[in-house]
LUMFIDREN-79210 format. One record per residue (C-alpha): x, y, z. Coordinates in steps of 0.05 Angstrom, whole numbers, padded with zeros to 5 digits, always signed. Each point is the difference from the previous one (the first is absolute). Last residue first. Layout:
// residues N
XYZ;...
***
This chain:
// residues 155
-00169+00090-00402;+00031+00012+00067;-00001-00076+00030;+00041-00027-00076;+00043+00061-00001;+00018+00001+00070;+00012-00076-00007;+00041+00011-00073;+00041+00052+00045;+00012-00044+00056;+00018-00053-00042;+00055+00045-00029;+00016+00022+00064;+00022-00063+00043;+00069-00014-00036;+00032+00072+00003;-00033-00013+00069;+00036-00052+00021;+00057+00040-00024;-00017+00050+00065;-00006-00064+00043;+00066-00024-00006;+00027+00065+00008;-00037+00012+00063;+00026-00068+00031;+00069+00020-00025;+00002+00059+00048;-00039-00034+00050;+00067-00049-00001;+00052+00052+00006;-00046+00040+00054;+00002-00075+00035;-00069-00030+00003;-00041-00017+00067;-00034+00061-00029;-00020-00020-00062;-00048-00041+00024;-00027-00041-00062;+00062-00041-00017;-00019-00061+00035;-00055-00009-00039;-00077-00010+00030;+00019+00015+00067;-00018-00047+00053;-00039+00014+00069;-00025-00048+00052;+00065+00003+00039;+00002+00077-00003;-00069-00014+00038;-00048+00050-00039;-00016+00075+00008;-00072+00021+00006;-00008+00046-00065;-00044+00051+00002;-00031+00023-00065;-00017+00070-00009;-00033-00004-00070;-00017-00064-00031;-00007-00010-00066;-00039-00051-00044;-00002-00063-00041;+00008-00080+00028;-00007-00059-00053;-00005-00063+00025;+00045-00055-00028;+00006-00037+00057;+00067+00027+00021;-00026+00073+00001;-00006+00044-00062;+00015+00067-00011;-00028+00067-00021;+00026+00050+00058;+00008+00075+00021;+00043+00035+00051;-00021+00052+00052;+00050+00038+00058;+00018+00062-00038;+00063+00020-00019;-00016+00007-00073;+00070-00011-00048;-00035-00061-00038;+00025-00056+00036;-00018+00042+00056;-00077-00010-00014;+00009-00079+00012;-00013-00043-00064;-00020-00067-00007;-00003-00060-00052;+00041+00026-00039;+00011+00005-00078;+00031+00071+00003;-00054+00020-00047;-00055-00029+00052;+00035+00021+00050;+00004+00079-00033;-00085-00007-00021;-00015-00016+00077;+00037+00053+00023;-00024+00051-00038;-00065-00019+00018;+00008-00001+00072;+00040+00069-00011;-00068+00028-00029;-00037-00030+00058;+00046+00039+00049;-00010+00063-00035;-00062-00006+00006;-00026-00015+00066;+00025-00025+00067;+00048+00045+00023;+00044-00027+00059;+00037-00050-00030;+00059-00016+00052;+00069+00020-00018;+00055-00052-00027;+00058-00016+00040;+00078+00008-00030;+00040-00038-00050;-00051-00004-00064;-00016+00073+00003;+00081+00013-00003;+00019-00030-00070;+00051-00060+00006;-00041-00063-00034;-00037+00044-00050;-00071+00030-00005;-00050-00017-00055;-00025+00061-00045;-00075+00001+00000;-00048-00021-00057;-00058+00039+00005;-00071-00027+00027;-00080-00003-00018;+00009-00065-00036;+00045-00030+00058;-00057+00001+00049;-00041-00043-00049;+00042-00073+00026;+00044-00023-00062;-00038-00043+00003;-00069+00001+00016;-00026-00020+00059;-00052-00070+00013;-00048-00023+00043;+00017+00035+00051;+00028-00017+00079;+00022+00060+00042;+00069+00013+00027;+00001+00066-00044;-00004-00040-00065;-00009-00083+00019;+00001-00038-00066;-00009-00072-00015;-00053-00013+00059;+00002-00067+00037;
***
């Protein structure tokens, strides 16, 4: 079985980090809270270059961030396209984006969240309060390696 699978398609082998984040900026990374994260994103309608330049972008800022994906919202662009450098349970590694995904909904049975704590909404204001605190000195503790990454992938 192939190693490496970039757009769905097997290769032989893909550079890390993947080239799309040579030709990109570093973009600022939205906060639990802000207003693009809490309503639906708009479909990509332009195909061209100003979408390819916020591919790029986007693939340089998860790669800072240290993720292993990256939707455009995250990154204060409503549009419906996120980007990804992962690997699956057998150790295959997965890059690309997808733009306009549909999502068929799953079986609330079949469905698990990853840490209780990730929907903020089911959250008291009180509580969501002290969720975004906790995660603002998170990242009093986060940027310092994001810098030496940004240094280290923008070099």
């Amino acid at each position: 079985m192939p190693r490496v699978f970039v757009q769905g398609s097997p290769v032989d082998s893909y550079p890390r980090p993947a080239p799309e984040a040579g030709r990109g900026s570093v973009r600022r990374v939205t906060e639990v809270g802000e207003e693009v994260l809490h309503r639906p994103s708009r479909d990509v309608t332009e195909f061209g270059p100003d979408l390819a330049a916020l591919i790029d972008d986007m693939f340089l800022t998860m790669y800072i961030a240290d993720g292993a994906g990256l939707a455009a919202n995250q990154v204060g662009v409503d549009l419906r396209l996120f980007v990804y450098d992962c690997l699956d349970d057998d150790g295959v590694r997965h890059v690309g984006h997808i733009v306009n995904p549909v999502l068929d909904p799953l079986d609330p049975a079949g469905r698990r969240l990853l840490d209780e704590g990730e929907d903020l909404d089911r959250l008291s204001k009180r509580d969501r309060k002290e969720a975004r605190r906790q995660v603002a000195d998170r990242g009093d503790e986060v940027s310092p390696r994001r810098a030496a990454r940004t240094k280290a992938l923008t070099a």
